[in-house]
Steps between C-alpha positions, in 0.01 A plus 500: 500500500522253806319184453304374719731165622330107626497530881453180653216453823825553732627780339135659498455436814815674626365777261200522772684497791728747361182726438386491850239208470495266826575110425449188730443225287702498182402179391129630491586813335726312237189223417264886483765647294518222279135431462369833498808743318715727703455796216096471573547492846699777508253668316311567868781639688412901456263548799757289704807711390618838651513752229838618614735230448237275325599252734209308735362615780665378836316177596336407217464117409509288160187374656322843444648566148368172441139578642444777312626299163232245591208747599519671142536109372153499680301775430601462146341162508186651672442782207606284202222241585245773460643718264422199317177474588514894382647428179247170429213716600573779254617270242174286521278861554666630169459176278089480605491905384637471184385127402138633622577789255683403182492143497689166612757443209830699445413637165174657702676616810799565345427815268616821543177621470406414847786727656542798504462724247738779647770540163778532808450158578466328206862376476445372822172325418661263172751472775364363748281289233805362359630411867145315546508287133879408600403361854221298291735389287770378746235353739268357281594144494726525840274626744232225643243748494557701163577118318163401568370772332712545200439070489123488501371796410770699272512828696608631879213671673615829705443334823720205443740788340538715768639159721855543289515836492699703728354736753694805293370393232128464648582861668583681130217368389282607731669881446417495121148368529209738365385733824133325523682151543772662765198615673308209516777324651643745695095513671547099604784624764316849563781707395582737209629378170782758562572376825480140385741616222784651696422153820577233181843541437617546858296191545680306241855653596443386899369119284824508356693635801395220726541196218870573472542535911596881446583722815103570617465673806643850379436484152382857321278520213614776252105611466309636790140354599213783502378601882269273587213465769700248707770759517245739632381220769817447617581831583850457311696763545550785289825704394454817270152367470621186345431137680829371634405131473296277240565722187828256358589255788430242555168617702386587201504190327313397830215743452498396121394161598281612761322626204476193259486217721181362675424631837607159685801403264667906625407399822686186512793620337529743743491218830831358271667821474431599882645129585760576358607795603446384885779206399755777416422723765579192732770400308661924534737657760723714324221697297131534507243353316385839487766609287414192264150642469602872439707334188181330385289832523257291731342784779516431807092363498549304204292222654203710455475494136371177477185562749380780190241371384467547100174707517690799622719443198348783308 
């Protein structure tokens, strides 16, 4: 096996040029390379590489390489600030169900009598239990929030809980809960508890995906998303009667949160995505921002989405 050998910002930068990729200002591209990592970096070069000799296309920049590197740097800020306002929500949603329901202490909310009662998922109920007493356990007297529960009144209420646990953890639950309390939650975002059970953990994955500064724009969720009515709307196009775009793209994760967040906080979102994409186009010659879009799944009339309003939802 070859290993992989320390290549220092000269030597990666003659790796570039070698590849095709235009250079002016070394000294700016070493300070990028050195600041940013040439291996993540590199990590954008397939829509600016001929699929022949892999090399890049004639004329294009560092500068553009760069541009794109920085626009997924953006619109992964732009959905992680509201996926957390997604994963909050839920988490805060969930807590006032089963509080409401079963009580505010963890040996009342905390039974696997209020899950489900389906023997398939019974391991995965004194699972997920167990997974819930440990993060008690290890946050108890470390967490602000949890410590000045445990401190003055001996026991952790679900909604201070559900601050230290994770939003996988928060999304099993949800999957194992008894169907009247999937319902009732499911109702507060006027969706299906089966829909809102397949949306969670593609919700928590693109969470995770955007804390660790993971490749964004591309990405491809192994599940599919159920046709929607925004599909429908937007007149995506169809191949072998399946929709071509917003099924496990990144459009999809768009329409997801069209779907849980307010009406104004989608709307906004969107202004920061379009922003953004206008910088890149700007900042393009070699390639299209068109061919950006087509990666993320976004149609053509993306825009449009968020000028549904929710009441034609159903």
């Amino acid at each position: 096996m070859i290993e992989k050998q320390f290549k220092s910002l000269d030597e990666q930068i003659d790796i570039f040029k070698y590849k095709g990729l235009e250079i002016t200002d070394e000294n700016y591209v070493k300070n990028v390379l050195l600041r940013e990592n040439y291996f993540f970096l590199n990590g954008y070069r397939h829509l600016f590489v001929n699929l022949e000799n892999r090399n890049f296309k004639k004329g294009t920049r560092f500068e553009e390489l760069y541009s794109l590197f920085l626009f997924d740097r953006t619109i992964r800020n732009v959905l992680f600030k509201n996926l957390l306002i997604i994963e909050n929500n839920l988490k805060s949603i969930i807590s006032y169900q089963l509080s409401r329901k079963y009580g505010y202490r963890e040996k009342d909310y905390l039974r696997t009598k209020n899950f489900t009662r389906d023997n398939g998922k019974q391991r995965q109920v004194n699972d997920l239990i167990k997974k819930m007493k440990r993060q008690i356990r290890v946050n108890g007297t470390q967490h602000s929030a949890t410590l000045h529960y445990v401190s003055n009144y001996g026991y952790i209420p679900l909604w201070i809980l559900v601050k230290v646990l994770s939003f996988g953890i928060v999304s099993e639950m949800y999957s194992i809960l008894k169907t009247e309390d999937q319902n009732e939650i499911a109702k507060t975002y006027n969706v299906e508890a089966d829909t809102l059970i397949v949306y969670l953990p593609i919700l928590a994955n693109y969470r995770n995906l955007c804390a660790h500064e993971d490749i964004l724009y591309d990405n491809k969720t192994q599940k599919e998303i159920d046709d929607t009515i925004y599909h429908r709307i937007l007149n995506i196009k169809k191949e072998k009667g399946e929709y071509v775009q917003g099924k496990n793209d990144l459009f999809a994760l768009i329409i997801i949160m069209k779907q849980l967040l307010q009406y104004e906080e989608f709307k906004n979102m969107s202004i920061e995505l379009e922003n953004a994409i206008q910088t890149l186009n700007y900042n393009l010659s070699t390639i299209k921002v068109d061919e950006v879009l087509e990666k993320m799944g976004f149609p053509m009339n993306w825009k449009e989405l968020s000028k549904i309003e929710r009441s034609v939802d159903n």
